[in-house]
C-alpha positions in Angstrom: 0.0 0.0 0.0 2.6 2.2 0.9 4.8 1.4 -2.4 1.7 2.3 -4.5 1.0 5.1 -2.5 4.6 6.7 -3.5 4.0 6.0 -6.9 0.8 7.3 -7.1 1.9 10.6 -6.0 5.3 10.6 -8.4 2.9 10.3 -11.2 0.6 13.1 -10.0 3.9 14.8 -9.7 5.3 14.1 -13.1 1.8 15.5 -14.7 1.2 18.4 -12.5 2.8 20.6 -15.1 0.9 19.1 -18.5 -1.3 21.8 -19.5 -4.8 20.5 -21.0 -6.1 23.0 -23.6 -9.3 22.3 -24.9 -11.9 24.1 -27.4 -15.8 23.5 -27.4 -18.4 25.2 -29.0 -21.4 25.4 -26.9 -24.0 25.8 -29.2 -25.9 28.8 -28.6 -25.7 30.0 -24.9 -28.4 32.9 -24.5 -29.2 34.4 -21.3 -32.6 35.9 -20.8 -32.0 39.4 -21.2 -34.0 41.1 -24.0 -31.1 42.8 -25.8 -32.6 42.8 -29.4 -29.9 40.8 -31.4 -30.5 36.8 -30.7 -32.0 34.0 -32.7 -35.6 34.5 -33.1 -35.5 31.0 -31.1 -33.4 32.7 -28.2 -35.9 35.8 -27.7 -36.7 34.9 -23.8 -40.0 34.1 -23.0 -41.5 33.8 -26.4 -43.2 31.1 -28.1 -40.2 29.4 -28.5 -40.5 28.5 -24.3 -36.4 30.0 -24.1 -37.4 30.7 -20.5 -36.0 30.4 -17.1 -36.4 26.6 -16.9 -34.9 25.4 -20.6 -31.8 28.1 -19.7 -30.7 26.5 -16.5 -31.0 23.1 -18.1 -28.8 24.6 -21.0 -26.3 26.3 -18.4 -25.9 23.6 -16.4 -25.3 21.2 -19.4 -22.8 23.6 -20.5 -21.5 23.5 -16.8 -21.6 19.7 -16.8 -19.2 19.6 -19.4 -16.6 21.7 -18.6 -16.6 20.4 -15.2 -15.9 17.0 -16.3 -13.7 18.1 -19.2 -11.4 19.8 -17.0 -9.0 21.7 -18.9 -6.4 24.3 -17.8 -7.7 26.6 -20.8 -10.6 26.1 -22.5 -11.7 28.3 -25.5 -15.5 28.4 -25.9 -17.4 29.9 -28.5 -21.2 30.7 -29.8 -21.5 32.4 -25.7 -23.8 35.3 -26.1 -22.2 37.8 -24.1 -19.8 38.7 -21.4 -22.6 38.0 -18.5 -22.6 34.3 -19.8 -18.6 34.1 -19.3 -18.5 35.5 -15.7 -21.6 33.6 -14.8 -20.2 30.3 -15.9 -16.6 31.7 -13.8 -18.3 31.9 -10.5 -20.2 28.7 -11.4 -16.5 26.9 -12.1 -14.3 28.7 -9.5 -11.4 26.7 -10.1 -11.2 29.0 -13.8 -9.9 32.4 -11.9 -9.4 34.1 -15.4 -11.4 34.6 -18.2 -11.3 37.0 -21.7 -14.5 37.6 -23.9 -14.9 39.3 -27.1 -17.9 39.9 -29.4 -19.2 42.5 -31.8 -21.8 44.8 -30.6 -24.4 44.0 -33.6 -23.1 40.0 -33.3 -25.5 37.4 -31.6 -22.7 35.6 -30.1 -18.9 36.0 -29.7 -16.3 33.7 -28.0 -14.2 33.4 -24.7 -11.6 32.0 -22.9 -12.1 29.8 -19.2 -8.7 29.8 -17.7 -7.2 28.5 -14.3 -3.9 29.8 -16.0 -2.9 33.4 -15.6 -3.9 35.3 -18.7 -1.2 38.1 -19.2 -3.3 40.3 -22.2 -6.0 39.9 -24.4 -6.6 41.4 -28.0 -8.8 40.5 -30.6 -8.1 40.7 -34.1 -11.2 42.4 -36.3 -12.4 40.5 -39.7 -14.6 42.6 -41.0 -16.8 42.6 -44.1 -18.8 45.1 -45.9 -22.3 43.3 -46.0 -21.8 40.8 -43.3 -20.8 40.6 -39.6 -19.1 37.6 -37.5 -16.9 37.2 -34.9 -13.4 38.8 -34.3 -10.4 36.2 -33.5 -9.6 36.3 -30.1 -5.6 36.8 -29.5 -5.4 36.1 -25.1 -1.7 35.7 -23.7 -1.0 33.5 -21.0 1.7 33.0 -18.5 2.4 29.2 -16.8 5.6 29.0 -15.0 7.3 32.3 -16.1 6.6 30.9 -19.4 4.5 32.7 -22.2 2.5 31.8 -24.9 -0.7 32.8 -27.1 -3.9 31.1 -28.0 -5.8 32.3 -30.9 -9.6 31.7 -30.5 -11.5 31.2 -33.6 -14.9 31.1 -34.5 -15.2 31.4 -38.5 -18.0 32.0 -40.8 -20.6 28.5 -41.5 -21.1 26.7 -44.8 -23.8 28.9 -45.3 -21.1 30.9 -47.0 -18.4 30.4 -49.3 -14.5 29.5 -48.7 -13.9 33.4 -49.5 -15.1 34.1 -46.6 -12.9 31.4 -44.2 -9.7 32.4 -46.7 -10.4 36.2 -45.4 -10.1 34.6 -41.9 -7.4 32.5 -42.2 -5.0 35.7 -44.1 -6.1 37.8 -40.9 -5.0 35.2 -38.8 -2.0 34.0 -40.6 -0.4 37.7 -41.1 -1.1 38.5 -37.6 1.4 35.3 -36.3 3.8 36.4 -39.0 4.5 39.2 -37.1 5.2 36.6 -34.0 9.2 35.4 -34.1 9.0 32.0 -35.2 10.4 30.5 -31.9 7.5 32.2 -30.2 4.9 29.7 -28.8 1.5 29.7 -29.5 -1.6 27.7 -30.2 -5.0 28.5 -33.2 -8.0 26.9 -31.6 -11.7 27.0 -32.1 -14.6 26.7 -34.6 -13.0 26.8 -38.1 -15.9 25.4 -39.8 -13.5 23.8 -41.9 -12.3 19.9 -42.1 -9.0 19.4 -41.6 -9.2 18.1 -45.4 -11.1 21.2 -46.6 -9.1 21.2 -49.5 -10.4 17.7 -50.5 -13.7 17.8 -49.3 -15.4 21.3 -50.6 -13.9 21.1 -54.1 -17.9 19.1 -55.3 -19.4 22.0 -54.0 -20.2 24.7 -56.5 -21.4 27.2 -54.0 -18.2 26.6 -51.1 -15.9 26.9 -54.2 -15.7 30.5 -55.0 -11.4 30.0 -54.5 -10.6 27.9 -57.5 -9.8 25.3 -55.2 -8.1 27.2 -52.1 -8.7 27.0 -48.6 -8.2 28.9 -45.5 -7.1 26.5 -43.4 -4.7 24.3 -45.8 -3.2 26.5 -48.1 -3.5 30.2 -46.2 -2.6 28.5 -42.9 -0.3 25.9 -44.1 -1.6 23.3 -43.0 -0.4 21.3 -46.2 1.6 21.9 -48.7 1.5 21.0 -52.0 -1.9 19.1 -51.0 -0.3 17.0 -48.4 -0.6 17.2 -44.8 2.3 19.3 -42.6 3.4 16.3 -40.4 5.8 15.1 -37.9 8.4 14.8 -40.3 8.3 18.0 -42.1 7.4 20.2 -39.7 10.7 21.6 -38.8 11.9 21.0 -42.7 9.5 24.1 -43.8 10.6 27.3 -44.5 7.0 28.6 -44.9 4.5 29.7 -41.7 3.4 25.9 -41.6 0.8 24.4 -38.8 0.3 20.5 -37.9 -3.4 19.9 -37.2 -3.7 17.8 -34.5 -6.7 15.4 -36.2 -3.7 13.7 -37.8 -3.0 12.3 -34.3 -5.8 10.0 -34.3 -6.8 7.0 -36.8 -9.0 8.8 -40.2 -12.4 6.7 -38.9 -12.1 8.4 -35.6 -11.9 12.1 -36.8 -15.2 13.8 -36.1 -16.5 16.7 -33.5 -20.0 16.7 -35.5 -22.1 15.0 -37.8 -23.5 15.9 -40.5 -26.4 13.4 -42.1 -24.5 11.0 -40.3 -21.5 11.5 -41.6 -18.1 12.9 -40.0 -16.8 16.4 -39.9 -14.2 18.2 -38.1 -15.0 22.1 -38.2 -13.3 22.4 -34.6 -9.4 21.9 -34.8 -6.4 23.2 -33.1 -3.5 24.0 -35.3 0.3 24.4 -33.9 3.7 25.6 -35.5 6.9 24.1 -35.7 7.4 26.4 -32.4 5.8 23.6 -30.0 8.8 21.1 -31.2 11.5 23.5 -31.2 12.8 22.1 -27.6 12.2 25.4 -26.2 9.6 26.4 -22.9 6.6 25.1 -24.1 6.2 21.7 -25.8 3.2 19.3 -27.6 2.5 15.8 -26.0 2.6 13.9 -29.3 -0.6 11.7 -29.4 -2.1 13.5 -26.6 -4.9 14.7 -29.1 -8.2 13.6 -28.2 -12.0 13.5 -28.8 -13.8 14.4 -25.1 -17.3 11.8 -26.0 -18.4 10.5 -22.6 -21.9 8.5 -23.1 -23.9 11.5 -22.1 -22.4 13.4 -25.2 -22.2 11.1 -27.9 -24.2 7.2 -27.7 -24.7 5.0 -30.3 -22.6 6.7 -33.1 -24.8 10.1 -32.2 -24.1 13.6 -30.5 -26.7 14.4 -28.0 -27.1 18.2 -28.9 -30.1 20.5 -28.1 -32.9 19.5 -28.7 -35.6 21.8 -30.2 -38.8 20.5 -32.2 -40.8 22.4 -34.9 -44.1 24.1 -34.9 -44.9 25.7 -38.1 -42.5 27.9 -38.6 -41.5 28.0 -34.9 -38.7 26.3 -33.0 -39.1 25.3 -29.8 -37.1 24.0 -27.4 -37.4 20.6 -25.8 -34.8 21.3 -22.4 -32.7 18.3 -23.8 -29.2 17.5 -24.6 -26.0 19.8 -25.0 -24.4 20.7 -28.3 -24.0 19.8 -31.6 -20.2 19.9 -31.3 -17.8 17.6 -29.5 -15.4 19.6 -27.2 -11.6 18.5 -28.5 -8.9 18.7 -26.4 -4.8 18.2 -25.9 -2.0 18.4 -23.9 1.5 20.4 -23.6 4.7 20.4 -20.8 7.0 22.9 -20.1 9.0 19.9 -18.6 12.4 19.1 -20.0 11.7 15.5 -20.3 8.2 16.3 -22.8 11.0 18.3 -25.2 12.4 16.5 -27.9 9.3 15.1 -29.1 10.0 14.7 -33.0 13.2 12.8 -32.0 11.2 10.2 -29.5 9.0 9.8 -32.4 11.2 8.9 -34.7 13.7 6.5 -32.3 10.3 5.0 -31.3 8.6 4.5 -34.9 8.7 0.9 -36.2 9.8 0.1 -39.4 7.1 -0.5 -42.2 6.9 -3.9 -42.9 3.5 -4.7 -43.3 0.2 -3.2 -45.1 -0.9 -2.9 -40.9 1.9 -0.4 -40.7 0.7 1.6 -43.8 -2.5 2.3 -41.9 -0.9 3.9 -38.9 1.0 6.4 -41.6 -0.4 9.8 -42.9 2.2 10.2 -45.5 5.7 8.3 -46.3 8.9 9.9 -46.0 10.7 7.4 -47.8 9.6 4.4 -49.8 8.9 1.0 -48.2 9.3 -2.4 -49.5 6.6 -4.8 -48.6 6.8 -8.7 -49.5 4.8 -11.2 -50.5 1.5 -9.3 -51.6 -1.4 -10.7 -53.3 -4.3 -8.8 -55.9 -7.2 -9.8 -54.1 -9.1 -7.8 -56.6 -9.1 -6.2 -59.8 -10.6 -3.7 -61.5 -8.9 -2.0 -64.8 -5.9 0.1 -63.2 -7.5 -0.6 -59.7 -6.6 -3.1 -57.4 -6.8 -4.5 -53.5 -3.8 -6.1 -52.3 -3.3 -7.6 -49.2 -0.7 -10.4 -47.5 -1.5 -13.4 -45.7 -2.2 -12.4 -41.9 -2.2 -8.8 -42.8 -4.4 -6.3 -43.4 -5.8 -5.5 -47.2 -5.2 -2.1 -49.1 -6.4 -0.1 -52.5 -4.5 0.8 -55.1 -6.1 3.8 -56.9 -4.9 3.3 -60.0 -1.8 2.2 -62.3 -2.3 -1.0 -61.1 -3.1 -2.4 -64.6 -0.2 -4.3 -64.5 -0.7 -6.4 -61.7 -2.3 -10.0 -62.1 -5.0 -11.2 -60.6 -4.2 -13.5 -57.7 -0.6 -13.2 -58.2 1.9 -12.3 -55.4 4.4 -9.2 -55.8 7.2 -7.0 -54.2 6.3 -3.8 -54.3 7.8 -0.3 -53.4 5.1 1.7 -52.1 6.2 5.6 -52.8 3.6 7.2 -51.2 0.2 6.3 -49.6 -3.3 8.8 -49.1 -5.8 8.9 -47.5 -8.9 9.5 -49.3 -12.2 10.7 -46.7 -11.1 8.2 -44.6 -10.2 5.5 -46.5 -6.3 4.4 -46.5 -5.4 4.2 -50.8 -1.8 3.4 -52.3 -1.3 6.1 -54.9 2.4 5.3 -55.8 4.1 2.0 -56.4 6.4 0.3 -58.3 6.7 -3.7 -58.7 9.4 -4.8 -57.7 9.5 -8.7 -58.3 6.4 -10.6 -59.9 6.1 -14.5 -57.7 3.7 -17.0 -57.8 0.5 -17.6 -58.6 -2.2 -17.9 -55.2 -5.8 -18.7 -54.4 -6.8 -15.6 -53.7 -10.3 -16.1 -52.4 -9.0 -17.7 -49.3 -8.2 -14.7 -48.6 -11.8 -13.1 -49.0 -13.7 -12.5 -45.8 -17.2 -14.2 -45.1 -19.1 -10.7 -45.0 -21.9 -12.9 -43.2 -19.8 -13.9 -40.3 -17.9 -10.6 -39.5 -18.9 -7.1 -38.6 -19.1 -5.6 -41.6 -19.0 -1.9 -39.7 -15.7 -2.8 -38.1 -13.3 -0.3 -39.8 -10.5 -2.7 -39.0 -12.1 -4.4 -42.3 -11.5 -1.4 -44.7 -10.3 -2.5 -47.6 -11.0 -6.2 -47.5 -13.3 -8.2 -50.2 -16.0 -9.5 -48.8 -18.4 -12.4 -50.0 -21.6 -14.1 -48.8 -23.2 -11.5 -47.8 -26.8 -11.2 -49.0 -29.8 -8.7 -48.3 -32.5 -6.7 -50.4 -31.5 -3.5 -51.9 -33.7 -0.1 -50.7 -32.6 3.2 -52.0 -28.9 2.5 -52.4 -28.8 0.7 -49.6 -28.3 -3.3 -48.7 -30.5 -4.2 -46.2 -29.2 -7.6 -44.4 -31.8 -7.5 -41.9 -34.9 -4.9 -41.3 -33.0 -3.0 -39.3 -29.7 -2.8 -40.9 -28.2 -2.0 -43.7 -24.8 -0.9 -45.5 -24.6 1.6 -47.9 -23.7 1.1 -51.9 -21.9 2.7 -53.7 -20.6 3.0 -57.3 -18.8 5.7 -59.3 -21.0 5.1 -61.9 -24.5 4.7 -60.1 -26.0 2.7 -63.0 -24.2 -0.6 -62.2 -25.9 -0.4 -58.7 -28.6 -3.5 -58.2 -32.1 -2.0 -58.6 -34.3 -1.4 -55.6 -36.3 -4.0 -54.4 -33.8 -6.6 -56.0 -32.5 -9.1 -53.3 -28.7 -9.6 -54.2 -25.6 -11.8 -53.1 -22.4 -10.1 -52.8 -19.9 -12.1 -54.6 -16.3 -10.2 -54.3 -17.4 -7.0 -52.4 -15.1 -4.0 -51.8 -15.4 -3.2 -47.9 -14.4 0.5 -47.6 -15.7 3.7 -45.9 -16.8 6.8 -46.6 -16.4 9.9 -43.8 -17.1 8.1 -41.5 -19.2 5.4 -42.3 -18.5 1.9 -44.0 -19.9 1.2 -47.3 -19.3 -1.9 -50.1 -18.1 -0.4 -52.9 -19.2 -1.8 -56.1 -16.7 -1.5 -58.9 -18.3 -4.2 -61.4 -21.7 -5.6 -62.1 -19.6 -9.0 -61.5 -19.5 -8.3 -58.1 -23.0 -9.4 -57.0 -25.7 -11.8 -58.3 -29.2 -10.9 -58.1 -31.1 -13.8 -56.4 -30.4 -16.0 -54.2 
């Protein structure tokens, strides 16, 4: 008892100087003072019942939270107005600081909660001649005689174009020009921006008003040359570049909302090569993390407010909390948490296997993987995959690769493409034997289909009726389908087999991708 006592307390000891920073968008905290600028759903006592009862359940969600998220500085946004952030500090003593900004003709603004001494506080005006949103709030705290920035962000929705978040981001990104480059600091909040933007918003007409650049990659650096600023690079730049933290965490995992059920990450925090630079203060690598206790998020869901409709009125139900996940990570001033880029790589395996491609984000240097087998293939597409050992897709130049025969390869460089893990580079290296490849197909019937540890695999036996898309194996559940040319989809209503199915995913959510007509029967 005693020995576990003493170690116990060295471990407190050894953590008492990790800083937890976290960011959460509250969704819409109104108080219930008339002031003439809220939602029409927020006007207090109206028909939309925002009265004394719904707000204390809304505060003391909010309070809930942040309580059991427990970070040394949080940055909150979508808080209504100063009032909000000094009640919720004498609500949650243990934050002795706090910094709020918002525009006066603004419904909401944003804030920092801070049990760390805040030094200064300044906010950074984005302006626009038809439209108003929120400044960027620039707070300055001191931990340990050491001194560092967080930039709070709440940008413009969806409901606008990428002009708009590229207007943000050149704000932002001249103002921590200025800032010495061995300066530490931190860009947190709402972006409403994935940390892909510059892959997902290209299909949208209306989001696309940049020819193709984004405010978060390209203006903030986030990637160059469309691929991601990592661990590797990072101190290799010569531009302003910043590492997203979502690359921490496995692709099927990324997500702090959901939109029609599929994964987004709007809130990010973004660091420069500052945090690795062995000086004061330093990122936990891997320390990134979603905060998704059951009362948050249950059953692949976020529990956000809840509000019904009446006509044209929304009314709220005095359920749930936001529509955003608060995310969260950690950083040391310690000597020992320095270094970081150098543990990483003196700890990094080497690639041998397809299971190690899946734990990459980008290669550094080609890898050589043995004894691989086409499991699949389509034209200049192929799945590969190696006895005991995960499967992977090749996008395309795989036309000279044999069905069901084994290779070396040299795999140059790897992508992933919403979600799903692709080979996009390769060169064959030696051409072996000939296999039987469908022992190495998975019996979709006996497996969990929705297990994204089975991206990538070819599936068989698995049968169902086909609704809108959709293969339903049971009443209940289904899987979607999905073909780049929709009109080698089964029909509705037919009930089909799948013979040699591709398992992949899709933001989010697993799909069968169907890349041939010969890859189901109808009937059973």
């Amino acid at each position: 008892m005693y020995k576990f006592l003493i170690f116990f307390l060295l471990f407190i000891y050894s953590n008492a100087n990790n800083l937890k920073i976290a960011t959460y968008n509250v969704e819409n905290l109104f108080d219930l003072k008339t002031d003439k600028d809220e939602y029409t759903e927020f006007i207090p006592n109206s028909k939309s019942l925002w009265n004394e009862k719904n707000f204390n359940i809304k505060l003391n969600h909010v309070i809930e939270v942040l309580e059991n998220l427990d970070a040394d500085i949080i940055a909150l946004q979508e808080i209504e107005n100063r009032d909000l952030m000094i009640l919720l500090q004498k609500k949650l003593p243990k934050y002795k600081y706090y910094s709020y900004i918002k525009y006066s003709d603004s419904a909401i603004g944003l804030g920092f909660l801070s049990k760390v001494e805040i030094k200064s506080t300044n906010h950074i005006d984005v302006k626009f001649r038809t439209r108003v949103f929120r400044p960027i709030l620039e707070t300055t705290f001191i931990y340990d005689d050491v001194e560092f920035k967080v930039f709070n962000n709440h940008w413009p929705s969806k409901a606008v174009g990428e002009s708009y978040r590229v207007k943000y981001a050149k704000v932002l990104q001249d103002r921590v020009k200025e800032i010495t480059k061995d300066y530490d600091y931190i860009l947190i909040g709402d972006f409403n921006s994935d940390y892909n933007e510059f892959e997902t918003f290209k299909k949208s007409q209306k989001l696309n008003n940049t020819s193709g650049v984004t405010g978060i990659n390209q203006i903030l650096n986030t990637t160059i040359d469309e691929k991601f600023v990592t661990y590797e690079n990072i101190l290799k730049e010569e531009k302003r570049v910043h590492y997203n933290l979502w690359l921490d965490i496995n692709s099927s995992e990324r997500f702090s909302t959901k939109f029609k059920n599929q994964n987004n990450t709007p809130d990010s925090i973004l660091i420069p090569p500052a945090l690795f630079d062995n000086k004061n203060l330093s990122y936990i690598p891997n320390s990134f993390k979603i905060f998704k206790p059951n009362y948050l998020y249950e059953n692949g869901k976020i529990i956000r407010w809840e509000m019904s409709k009446n006509g044209f009125n929304k009314i709220h139900k005095g359920e749930g909390f936001s529509d955003h996940l608060p995310i969260f990570a950690e950083f040391s001033i310690k000597e020992k948490d320095r270094n970081s880029i150098k543990q990483i790589e003196q700890n990094k395996e080497e690639i041998k296997t397809i299971s190690d491609l899946y734990k990459e984000e980008k290669l550094s240097k080609p890898i050589f993987i043995n004894d691989v087998i086409v499991i699949y293939k389509d034209d200049d597409k192929a799945i590969i995959k190696r006895e005991n050992d995960r499967a992977i897709f090749i996008y395309k130049n795989a036309q000279h690769l044999k069905l069901g025969f084994s290779y070396n390869i040299q795999v140059n460089q790897i992508y992933t493409h919403y979600g799903l893990k692709e080979i996009r580079d390769f060169v064959i290296e030696e051409e072996k034997d000939l296999k039987n490849y469908k022992d190495l197909f998975l019996d979709g019937s006996n497996i969990n289909i929705f297990d994204f540890k089975y991206e990538n695999e070819v599936i068989t036996n698995l049968k169902g009726k086909v609704k809108n898309s959709k293969l339903f194996i049971n009443e209940k559940q289904y899987i979607k389908l999905y073909a780049k040319d929709r009109n080698i989809l089964p029909k509705n209503g037919e009930d089909i087999t799948i013979l040699n199915g591709h398992l992949s995913s899709f933001r989010g959510n697993m799909q069968i991708h169907i890349h041939n007509t010969t890859d189901y029967k109808v009937g059973n």
